[in-house]
Backbone as XML, in Angstrom:
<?xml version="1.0"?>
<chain id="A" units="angstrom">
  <residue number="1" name="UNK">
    <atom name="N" x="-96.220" y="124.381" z="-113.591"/>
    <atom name="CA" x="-95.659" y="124.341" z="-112.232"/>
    <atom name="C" x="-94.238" y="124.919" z="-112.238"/>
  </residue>
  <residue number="2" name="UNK">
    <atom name="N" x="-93.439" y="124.805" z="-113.370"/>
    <atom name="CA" x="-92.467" y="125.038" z="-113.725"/>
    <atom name="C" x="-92.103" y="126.498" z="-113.289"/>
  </residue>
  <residue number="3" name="UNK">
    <atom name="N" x="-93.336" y="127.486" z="-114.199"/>
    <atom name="CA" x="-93.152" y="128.860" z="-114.019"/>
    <atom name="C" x="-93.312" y="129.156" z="-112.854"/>
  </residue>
  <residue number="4" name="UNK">
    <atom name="N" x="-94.234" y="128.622" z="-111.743"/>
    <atom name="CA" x="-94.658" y="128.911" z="-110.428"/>
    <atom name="C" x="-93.669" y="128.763" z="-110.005"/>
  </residue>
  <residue number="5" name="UNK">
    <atom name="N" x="-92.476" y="128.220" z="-109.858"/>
    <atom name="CA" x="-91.156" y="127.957" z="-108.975"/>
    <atom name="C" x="-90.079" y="128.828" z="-109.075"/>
  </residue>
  <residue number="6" name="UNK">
    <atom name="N" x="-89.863" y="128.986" z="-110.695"/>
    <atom name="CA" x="-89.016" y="130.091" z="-111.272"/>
    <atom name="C" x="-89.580" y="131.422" z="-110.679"/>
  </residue>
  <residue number="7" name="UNK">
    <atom name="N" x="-90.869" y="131.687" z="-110.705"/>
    <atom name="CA" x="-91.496" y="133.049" z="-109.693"/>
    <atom name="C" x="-91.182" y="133.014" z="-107.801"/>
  </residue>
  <residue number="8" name="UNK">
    <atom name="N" x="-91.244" y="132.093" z="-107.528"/>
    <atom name="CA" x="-90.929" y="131.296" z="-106.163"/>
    <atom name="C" x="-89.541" y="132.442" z="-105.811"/>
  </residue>
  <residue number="9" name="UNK">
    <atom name="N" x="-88.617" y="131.287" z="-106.914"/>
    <atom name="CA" x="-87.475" y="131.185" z="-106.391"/>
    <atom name="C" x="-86.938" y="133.285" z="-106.495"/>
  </residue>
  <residue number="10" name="UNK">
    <atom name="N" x="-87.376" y="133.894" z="-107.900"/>
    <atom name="CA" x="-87.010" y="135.454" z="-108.188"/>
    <atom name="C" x="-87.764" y="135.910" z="-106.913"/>
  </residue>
  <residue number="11" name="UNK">
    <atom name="N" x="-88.998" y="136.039" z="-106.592"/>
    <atom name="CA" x="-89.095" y="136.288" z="-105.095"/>
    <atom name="C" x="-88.518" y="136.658" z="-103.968"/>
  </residue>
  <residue number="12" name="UNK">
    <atom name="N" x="-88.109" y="134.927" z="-103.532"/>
    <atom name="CA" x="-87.343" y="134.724" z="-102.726"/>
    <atom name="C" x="-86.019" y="135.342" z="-102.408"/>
  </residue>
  <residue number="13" name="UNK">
    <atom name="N" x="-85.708" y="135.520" z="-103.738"/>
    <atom name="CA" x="-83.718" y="136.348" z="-104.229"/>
    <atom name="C" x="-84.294" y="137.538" z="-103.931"/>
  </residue>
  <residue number="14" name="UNK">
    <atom name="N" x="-85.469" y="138.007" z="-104.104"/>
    <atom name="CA" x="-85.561" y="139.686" z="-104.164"/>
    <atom name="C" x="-85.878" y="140.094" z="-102.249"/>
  </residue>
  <residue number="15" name="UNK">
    <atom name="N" x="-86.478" y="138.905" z="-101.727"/>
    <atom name="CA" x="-86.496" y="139.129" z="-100.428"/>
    <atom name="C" x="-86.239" y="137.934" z="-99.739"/>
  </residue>
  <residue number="16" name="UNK">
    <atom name="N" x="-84.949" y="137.858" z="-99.544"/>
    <atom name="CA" x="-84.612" y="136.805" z="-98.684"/>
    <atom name="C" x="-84.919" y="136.637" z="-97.096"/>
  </residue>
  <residue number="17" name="UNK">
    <atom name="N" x="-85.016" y="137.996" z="-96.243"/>
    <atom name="CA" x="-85.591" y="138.015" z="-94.821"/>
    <atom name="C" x="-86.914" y="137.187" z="-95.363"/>
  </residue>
  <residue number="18" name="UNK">
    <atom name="N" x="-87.687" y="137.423" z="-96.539"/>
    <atom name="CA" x="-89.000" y="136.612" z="-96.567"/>
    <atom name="C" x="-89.025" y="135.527" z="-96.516"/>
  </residue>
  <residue number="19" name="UNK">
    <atom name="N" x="-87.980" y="135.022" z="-96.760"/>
    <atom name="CA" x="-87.369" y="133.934" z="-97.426"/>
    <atom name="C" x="-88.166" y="132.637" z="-96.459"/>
  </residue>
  <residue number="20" name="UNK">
    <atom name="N" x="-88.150" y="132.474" z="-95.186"/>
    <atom name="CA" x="-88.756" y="131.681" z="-94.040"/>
    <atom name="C" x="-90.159" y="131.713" z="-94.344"/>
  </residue>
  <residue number="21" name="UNK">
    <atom name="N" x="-90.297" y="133.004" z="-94.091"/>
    <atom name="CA" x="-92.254" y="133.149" z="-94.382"/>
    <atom name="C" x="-92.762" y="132.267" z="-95.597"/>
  </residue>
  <residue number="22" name="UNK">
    <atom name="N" x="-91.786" y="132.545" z="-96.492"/>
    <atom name="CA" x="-92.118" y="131.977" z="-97.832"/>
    <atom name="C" x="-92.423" y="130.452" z="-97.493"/>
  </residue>
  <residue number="23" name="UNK">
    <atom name="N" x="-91.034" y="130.167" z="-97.286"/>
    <atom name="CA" x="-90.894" y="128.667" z="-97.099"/>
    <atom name="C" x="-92.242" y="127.772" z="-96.190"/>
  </residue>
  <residue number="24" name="UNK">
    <atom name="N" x="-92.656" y="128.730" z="-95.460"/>
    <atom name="CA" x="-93.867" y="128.128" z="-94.481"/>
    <atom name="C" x="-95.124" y="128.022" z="-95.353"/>
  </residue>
  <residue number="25" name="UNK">
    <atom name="N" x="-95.230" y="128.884" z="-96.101"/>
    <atom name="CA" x="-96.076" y="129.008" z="-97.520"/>
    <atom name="C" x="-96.381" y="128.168" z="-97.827"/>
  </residue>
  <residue number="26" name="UNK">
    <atom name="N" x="-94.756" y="127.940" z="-98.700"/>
    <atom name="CA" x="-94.983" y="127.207" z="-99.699"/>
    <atom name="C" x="-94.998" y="125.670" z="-99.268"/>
  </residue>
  <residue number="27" name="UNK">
    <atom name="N" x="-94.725" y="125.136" z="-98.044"/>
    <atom name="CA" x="-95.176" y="123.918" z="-97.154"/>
    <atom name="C" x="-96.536" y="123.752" z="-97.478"/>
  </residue>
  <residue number="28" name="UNK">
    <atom name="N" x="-96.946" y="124.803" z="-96.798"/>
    <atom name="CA" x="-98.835" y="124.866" z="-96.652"/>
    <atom name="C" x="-99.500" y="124.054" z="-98.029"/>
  </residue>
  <residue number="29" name="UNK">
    <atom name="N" x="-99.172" y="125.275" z="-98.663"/>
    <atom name="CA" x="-99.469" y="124.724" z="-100.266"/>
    <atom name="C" x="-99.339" y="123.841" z="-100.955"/>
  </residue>
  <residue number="30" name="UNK">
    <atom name="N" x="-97.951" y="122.884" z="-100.350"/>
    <atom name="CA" x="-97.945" y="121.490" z="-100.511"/>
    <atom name="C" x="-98.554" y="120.568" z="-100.206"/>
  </residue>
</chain>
């Protein structure tokens, strides 16, 4: 789970406008 977050988070830094979309995501997925 560890690595899944560390990928999350480099993502997120590489597209922060995504950054929301992501976040709705990664809700879902919770």
């Amino acid at each position: 789970m560890q690595n899944e977050r560390q990928e999350l988070a480099r993502i997120t830094s590489q597209a922060p406008k995504q950054n929301t979309d992501f976040n709705s995501l990664k809700q879902l997925w919770l």
